[in-house]
N, C-alpha and C positions, 0 to 999 in steps of 0.2 A: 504494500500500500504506500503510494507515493500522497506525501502533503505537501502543498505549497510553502514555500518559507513564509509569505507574506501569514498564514493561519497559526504557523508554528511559533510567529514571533508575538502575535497576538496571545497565544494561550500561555505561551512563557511569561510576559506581561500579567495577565490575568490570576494566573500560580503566583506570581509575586505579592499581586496584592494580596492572596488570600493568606500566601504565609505571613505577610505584615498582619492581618485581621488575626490570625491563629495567635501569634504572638506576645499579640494583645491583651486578648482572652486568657492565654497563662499566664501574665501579670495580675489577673483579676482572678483566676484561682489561687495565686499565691498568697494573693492578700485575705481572700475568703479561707483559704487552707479549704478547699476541695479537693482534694487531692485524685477523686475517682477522676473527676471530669479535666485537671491537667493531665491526666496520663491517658484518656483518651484523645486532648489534642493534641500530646508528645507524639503521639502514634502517627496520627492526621499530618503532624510537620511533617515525620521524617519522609512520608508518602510522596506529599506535594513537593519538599525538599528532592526524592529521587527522580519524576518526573522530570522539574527544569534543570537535573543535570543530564537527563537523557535528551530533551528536545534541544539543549545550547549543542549539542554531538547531534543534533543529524540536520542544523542550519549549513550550508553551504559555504 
């Protein structure tokens, strides 16, 4: 499956904003000490974190 760079650099863009939102959010577990719900978004970073280092490896 071929994707265009111009969609590739779009959804790289877009993973970014999410891990800045992700981020976020476990700063505001930390402070609440929820601990269940920072380590379900520790999970969620490292995911979206694996993603835009595979879509920056298949940009041109």
């Amino acid at each position: 499956m071929e994707i265009d760079a111009m969609y590739i650099k779009d959804l790289e863009m877009a993973l970014h904003y999410a891990v800045q939102s992700i981020k976020k959010e476990i700063k505001i577990c930390e402070e609440t000490s929820d601990k269940t719900q920072k380590e379900v978004l520790e999970g969620r970073l490292k995911k979206f974190e694996f993603l835009i280092k595979k879509l920056s490896k298949m940009q041109p």
